[in-house]
Steps between C-alpha positions, in 0.01 A plus 500: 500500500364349814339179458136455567515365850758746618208819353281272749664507788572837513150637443357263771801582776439493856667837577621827268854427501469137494461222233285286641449123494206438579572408874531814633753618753758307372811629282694817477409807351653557182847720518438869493135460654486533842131546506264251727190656395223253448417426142078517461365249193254729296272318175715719335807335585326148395388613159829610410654174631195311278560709183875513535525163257198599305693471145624158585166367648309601183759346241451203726151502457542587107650197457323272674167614319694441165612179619155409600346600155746350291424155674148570418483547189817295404264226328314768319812631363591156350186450324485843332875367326232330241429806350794648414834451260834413616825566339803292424756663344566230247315140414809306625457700828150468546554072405780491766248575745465246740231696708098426530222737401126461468312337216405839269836698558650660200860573426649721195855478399664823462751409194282288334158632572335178552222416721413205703192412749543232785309183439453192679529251249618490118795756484650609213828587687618395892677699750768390678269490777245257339252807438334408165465825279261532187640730203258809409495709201731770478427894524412434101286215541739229400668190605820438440703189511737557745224611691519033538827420531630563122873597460473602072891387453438204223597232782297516806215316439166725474235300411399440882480860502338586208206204559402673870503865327248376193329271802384884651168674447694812367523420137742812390900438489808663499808287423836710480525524177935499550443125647484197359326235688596084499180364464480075515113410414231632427320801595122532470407879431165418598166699421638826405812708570676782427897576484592868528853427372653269305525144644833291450600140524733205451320193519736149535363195555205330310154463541375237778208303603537643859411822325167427450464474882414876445194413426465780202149537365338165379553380163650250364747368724792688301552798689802443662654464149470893468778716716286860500143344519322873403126369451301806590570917448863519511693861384839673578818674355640195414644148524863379469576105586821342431491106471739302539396180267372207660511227223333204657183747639516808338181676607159502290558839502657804685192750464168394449159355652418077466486441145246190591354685743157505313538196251162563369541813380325737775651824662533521870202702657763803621662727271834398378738776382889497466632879467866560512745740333762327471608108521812371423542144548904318405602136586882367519443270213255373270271197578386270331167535751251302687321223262572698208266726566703690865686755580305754423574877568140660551162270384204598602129402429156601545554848560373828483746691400917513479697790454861529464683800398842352427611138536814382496542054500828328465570130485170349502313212305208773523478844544146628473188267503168580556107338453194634546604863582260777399719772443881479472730766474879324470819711511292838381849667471727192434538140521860361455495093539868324501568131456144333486300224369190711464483819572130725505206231465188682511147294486158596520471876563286834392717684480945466510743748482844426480767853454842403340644193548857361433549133542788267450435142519666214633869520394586199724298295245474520127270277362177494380252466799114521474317758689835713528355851389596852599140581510172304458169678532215223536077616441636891614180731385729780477875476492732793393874517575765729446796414318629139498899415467523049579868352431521068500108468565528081502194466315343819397531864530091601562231256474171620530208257537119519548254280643765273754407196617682240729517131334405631190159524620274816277288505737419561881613753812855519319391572177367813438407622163690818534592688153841587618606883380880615491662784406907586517764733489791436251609101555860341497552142521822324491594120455183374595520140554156503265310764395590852567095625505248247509137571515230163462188412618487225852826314604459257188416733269163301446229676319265466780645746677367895496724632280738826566316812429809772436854539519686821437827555501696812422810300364647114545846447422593129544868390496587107434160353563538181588840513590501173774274286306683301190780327554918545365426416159220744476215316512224571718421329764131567543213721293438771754767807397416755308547857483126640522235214598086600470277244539110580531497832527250783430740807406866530482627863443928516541684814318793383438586121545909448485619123502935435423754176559820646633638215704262170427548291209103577454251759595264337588303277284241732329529864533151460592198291490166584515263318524099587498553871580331781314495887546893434433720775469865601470633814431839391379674098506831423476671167574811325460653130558199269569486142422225418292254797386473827565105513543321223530136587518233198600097645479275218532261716574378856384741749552482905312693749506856463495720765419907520491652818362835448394782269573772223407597146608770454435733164541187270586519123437843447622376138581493441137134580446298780542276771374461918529108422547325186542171506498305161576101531497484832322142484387435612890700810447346829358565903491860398510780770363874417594833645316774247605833502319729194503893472519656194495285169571407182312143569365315836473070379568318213595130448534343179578221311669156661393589785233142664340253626702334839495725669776761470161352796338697745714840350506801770400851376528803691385826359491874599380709241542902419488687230465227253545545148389186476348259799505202269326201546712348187568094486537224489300460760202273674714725591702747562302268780323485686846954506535705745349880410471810653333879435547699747649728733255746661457636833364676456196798740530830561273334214217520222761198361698621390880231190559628240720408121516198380454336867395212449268441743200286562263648566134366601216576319204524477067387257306762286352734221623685689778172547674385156528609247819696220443647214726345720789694836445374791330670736227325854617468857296522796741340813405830734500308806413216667371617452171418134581893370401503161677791295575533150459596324846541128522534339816815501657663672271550882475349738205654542183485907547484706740200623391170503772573308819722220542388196734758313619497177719279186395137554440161259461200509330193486723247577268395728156217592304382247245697713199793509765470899470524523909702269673572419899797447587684406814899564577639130628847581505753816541 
């Protein structure tokens, strides 16, 4: 193809059969044209020498224009970079970055699906480049925490992280529930939040006065003693921290608000909620805790409300606390508490739920502590809980109080009078290193306090009350063990109340005592193994209404001294109907201290005793009048009677010398028949027939009728 000069030339030639150069005259004529013929320049040779490179002249053009405009607008075209999104393909790419972009740019990562705008000044991540990037909420309207830098591997440490993500306006979060994060100090959830999956930690270290540096909400200048500061609306799936022990600082507590925050009593202005499904919270090792009163796993106060549906606390001096909380619902579907000083300690509420709960105390310490209880419920309007199942409580099982008060004070902003009303599931207490179910009136039991208005339980079954509280001879080392405790209280309904010794020298040392409580009832008793009595009753003032259906005590008094029932102040007792049975002990009854009154008039006591020391019911005759008593017989089969020591019987006998007691032994008649054949009998020594039934072993007189027709006697000896 000619080139562009060369179609040129030859359309402007200087003759037909010549080239032309533009001089004219000059050069040969081309080979094969011998024509000289002048070559005329018509417009129509021009235009078609013009438009020849038309194509090329216009994509010339073309591009210069473009060229032109794109240098225009170039700085328009930056600025409109503000408004849109752009992609990295991953967060490490996009913070490898060492390139600039305007203030207001957003980037996504594809993998992740995180989003970031540019800021000028407090990032929460920076680019290679120095570009300082903000985190925004996910396509869901979360944060999440490695969203700031967290790595969710147990080692890395995340609390950096996971202060700049609850630092953010967006309060909703979305921790990978597969992660667990290393978190170092304490994290303030602030105002309100809410976690869309399950949040896990491991805390190590221990609390620190650079903590406070936060600069959580004012209060009392503890707040940095609290890891999870959650003083405000807080709910999620659920919450699982692993601690690793500090034992010099252990913190106040893992989960909870400032328990001084409001010293005087008053609730912050905000509402305060805590609502999460589930929280399980496990240490390395138990602590002994922070000033005795530390190392805590949740403890909140002044609150609105709490609700738990299943907590799970290992290792702990205390599991549960809470004051001042409106409404509590605590482990709806189960609490199971491992290794602890104290485990639920619920005070001052309207209402408290609490669903199963299984706790094992401290098995790192045996010993009778004070204030060591599975479960305490303190001035609770309404408390009802599911079943109950406590092993090595160190002081007692339950203990439910009314009216608390701090320094022993009655009255005041912690001292409500509240008439505390609690109802259970079926109960089982094991060892307790006091009482398995105590119920009383104020922390000292004083009779200032409101008393308890009603406790119901569907059963109690207490095993080896008392069981780290008396020392290796068997004595007891203090007063405060025994199987069923009331003290103060309104109404007491329990259907079945079960109390054994299988591995203490003792159970306890009553069975129960009760002391000022009316409206009593128990639908069937039976103990076994206690030190001293098996009920020891105490009514200094009026108390009606006290009803036990049927039962036995059996091996009470194993300290040397003790009664089935001991009543002392009877005269304050009325409309009172028990059948009790005794197997077993030193001394059947007891009344004492004020003993006629007109409450007496209703008494009915039934009682069948065997082998009882001494079955002589000691009170005044009037209330002897109100006690029914028999020994316990039985069958006479093949002509023998099968009683065993110390059975008591009552014989009928004959006039004549074989009837009458001498030296303290008896010679007894038996009616043999209806034909009224007796047989002589004398003690220790075996009939002279074998006519009517023969008595063998060594019996006693305890008593006959004034012609010696009926006599009492007691078997002393096989």
């Amino acid at each position: 193809m000619p080139t562009y000069r060369e179609l040129v030339e030859l359309q402007l030639r200087d003759f037909e059969g010549y080239t032309g150069d533009g001089f004219g005259n000059v050069g040969d004529l081309p080979v094969g044209d011998r024509s000289t013929a002048p070559k005329p320049i018509s417009k129509r040779d021009l235009r078609e020498v013009l438009l020849a490179g038309e194509t090329a002249v216009q994509t010339a053009v073309d591009a210069a224009a473009a060229a032109s405009l794109d240098a225009a607008t170039a700085e328009q075209a930056m600025l409109d970079v503000q408004g849109a999104t752009l992609y990295a393909s991953s967060l490490a790419t996009l913070l490898a970055n060492t390139g600039a972009y305007p203030v207001g740019t957003v980037f996504a990562t594809r993998r992740e699906g995180y989003s970031y705008e540019v800021v000028a000044s407090d990032p929460d991540r920076t680019t290679a480049g120095g570009m300082m990037l903000r985190a925004l909420p996910t396509s869901s309207g979360t944060l999440r925490p490695e969203q700031f830098g967290a790595v969710g591997d147990g080692v890395a440490n995340d609390t950096a992280a996971f202060r700049r993500m609850l630092s953010r306006f967006t309060r909703r979060y979305e921790p990978d529930p597969e992660k667990r994060y290393h978190i170092t100090g304490q994290l303030d959830l602030g105002r309100n939040s809410e976690w869309v999956t399950p949040i896990r930690l491991h805390v190590t270290g221990s609390r620190t006065a650079s903590d406070a540096s936060l600069n959580v909400q004012t209060g009392g200048g503890s707040q940095h003693l609290t890891l999870l500061f959650a003083q405000g609306q807080h709910k999620g799936a659920g919450i699982d921290i692993s601690v690793e022990t500090a034992e010099t600082a252990p913190w106040l507590a893992i989960i909870g608000n400032d328990y001084y925050l409001h010293p005087d009593g008053s609730r912050p202005a905000y509402p305060t909620e805590f609502d999460f499904g589930k929280v399980r919270i496990s240490a390395t090792s138990y602590s002994a805790g922070y000033s005795g009163d530390g190392n805590a796993a949740i403890r909140f106060q002044g609150m609105d409300s709490v609700e738990i549906d299943r907590l799970f606390v290992r290792n702990f001096q205390q599991c549960y606390r809470h004051y001042d909380v409106t409404e509590a619902e605590i482990g709806t579907r189960i609490v199971n508490l491992d290794n602890f000083r104290s485990g639920v300690q619920v005070t001052r509420s309207r209402f408290c739920a609490v669903g199963k709960v299984f706790a094992r105390g401290s098995t790192e310490m045996r010993e009778y502590v004070p204030g060591a209880n599975a479960l305490v419920v303190r001035s609770v309007e309404e408390f009802i809980a599911g079943d109950v199942i406590c092993h090595d409580a160190g002081e007692h099982g339950i203990r439910i109080t009314s009216g608390f008060a701090e320094g022993g004070a009655v009255s005041g902003l912690r001292a409500r009078d509240i008439f505390t009303r609690a109802s259970f599931g079926n109960i089982r207490i094991y060892r307790p290193g006091g009482c398995g179910f105590k119920v009383a009136s104020g922390d000292s039991d004083d009779t200032g306090q409101p008393p308890i208005d009603l406790v119901r339980i569907d059963s109690l079954y207490v095993e080896d009350a008392g069981l780290q509280d008396y020392d290796t001879n068997g004595t007891f080392t203090g007063q405060n063990h025994f199987g069923l405790n009331l003290q103060r209280v309104n109404s007491f309904a329990c259907g079945s109340y079960v109390t054994r010794r299988v591995n203490a020298l003792h159970n306890g040392r009553h069975f129960a005592l009760i002391r000022t409580t009316q409206n009593f009832y128990i639908g069937s008793f039976q103990g076994n193994g206690c030190y001293g009595d098996a009920v020891f009753w105490n009514s200094p003032e009026i108390a009606y209404n006290i009803e036990i259906g049927t039962g036995v005590c059996s091996d009470y008094g194993r300290g040397g001294e003790g009664r089935m029932l001991h009543f002392f102040n009877p005269a304050n007792m009325g409309r009172v109907s028990i059948n009790l049975n005794a197997h077993n002990g030193p001394t059947l009854m007891r009344f004492a201290g004020t003993q006629t009154g007109t409450p007496l008039s209703f008494w009915n006591i039934r009682s069948t005793y065997f082998n009882v020391a001494d079955p002589v019911v000691a009170g005044a005759s009037e209330i002897r009048s109100r006690i029914e008593v028999r020994p316990a017989t039985t069958a006479i089969t093949s002509g023998e009677a099968l009683y065993g020591v110390e059975d008591m019987l009552l014989c009928r006998g004959e006039a004549g010398p074989n009837s009458t007691v001498r030296n303290g032994l008896c010679d007894v008649y038996l009616d043999a028949s209806q034909t009224r054949s007796y047989v002589a009998v004398n003690a220790g020594q075996a009939p002279s027939s074998a006519v009517g039934a023969q008595l063998p072993g060594v019996w006693r007189a305890r008593g006959q009728s004034g012609d010696a027709f009926l006599v009492f006697v007691q078997k002393v000896a096989m």
